[in-house]
N, C-alpha and C positions, 0 to 999 in steps of 0.2 A: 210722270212727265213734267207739272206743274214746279215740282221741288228739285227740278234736276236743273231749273235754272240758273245757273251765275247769280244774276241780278238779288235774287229772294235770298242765296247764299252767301252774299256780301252782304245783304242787308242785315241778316240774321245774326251771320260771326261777325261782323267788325266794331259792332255796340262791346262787347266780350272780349276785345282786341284779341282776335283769334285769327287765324289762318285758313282757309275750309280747303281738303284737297282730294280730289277721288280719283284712286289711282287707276289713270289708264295707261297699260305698259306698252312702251314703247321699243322696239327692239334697238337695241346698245349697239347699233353698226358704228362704222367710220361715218356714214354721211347723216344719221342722226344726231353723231360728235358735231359733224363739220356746222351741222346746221340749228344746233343750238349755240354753238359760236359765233355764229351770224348773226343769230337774235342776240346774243348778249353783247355783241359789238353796238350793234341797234341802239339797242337797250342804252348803253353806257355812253353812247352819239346824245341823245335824248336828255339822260341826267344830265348831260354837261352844259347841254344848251339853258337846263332851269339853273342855271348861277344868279338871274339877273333875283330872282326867291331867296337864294342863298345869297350874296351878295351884303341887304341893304338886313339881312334878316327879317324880313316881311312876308312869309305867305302867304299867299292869297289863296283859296279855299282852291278853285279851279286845278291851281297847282299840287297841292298836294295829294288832290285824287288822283290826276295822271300819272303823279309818282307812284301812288299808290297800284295802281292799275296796271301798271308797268314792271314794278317789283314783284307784283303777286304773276304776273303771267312769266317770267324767268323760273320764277320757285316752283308753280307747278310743271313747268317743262321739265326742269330737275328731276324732281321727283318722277315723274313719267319715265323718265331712261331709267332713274333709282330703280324704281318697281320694274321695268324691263329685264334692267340687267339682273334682279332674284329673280325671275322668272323663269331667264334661262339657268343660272345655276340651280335651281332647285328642279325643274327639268333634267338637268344632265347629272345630280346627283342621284332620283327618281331610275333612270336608266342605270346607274352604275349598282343601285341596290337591287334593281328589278329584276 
């Protein structure tokens, strides 16, 4: 339970500049499309606003985590429909051999 935290698993990978992602599959419908479009519209609302960091070229530490925090929660969305949608093919392959 302790190690299934986020928090311990950012702190763990990002000294490593790694990525950590555990795949929970998400079914590959239309409205899990729709609504990871949402988030990444979000998402992409969000980066546009930190220009004033890109801008003068100055990061400030604060910024860079949100970005970072922001970035990472898109990619494991991804991957969650990734792993989803094998899921289902490897299911409905499962059935065609079964």
């Amino acid at each position: 339970r302790l190690t299934n935290d986020p928090r311990l698993l950012d702190a763990l990978m990002r000294p490593a500049g790694a990525v950590w992602f555990k795949p929970v599959p998400v079914t590959a419908t239309n409205d899990a499309l729709k609504a990871l479009a949402k988030l990444m519209k979000r998402q992409g609302e969000f980066v546009g606003s930190l220009h004033d960091g890109a801008a003068d070229n100055r990061w400030q530490r604060h910024e860079v985590e949100t970005l970072r925090h922001h970035g990472e929660t898109v990619i494991r969305k991804i991957l969650g429909i990734i792993a989803g949608a094998e899921q289902a093919m490897l299911a409905g392959e499962d059935r065609r051999d079964g």
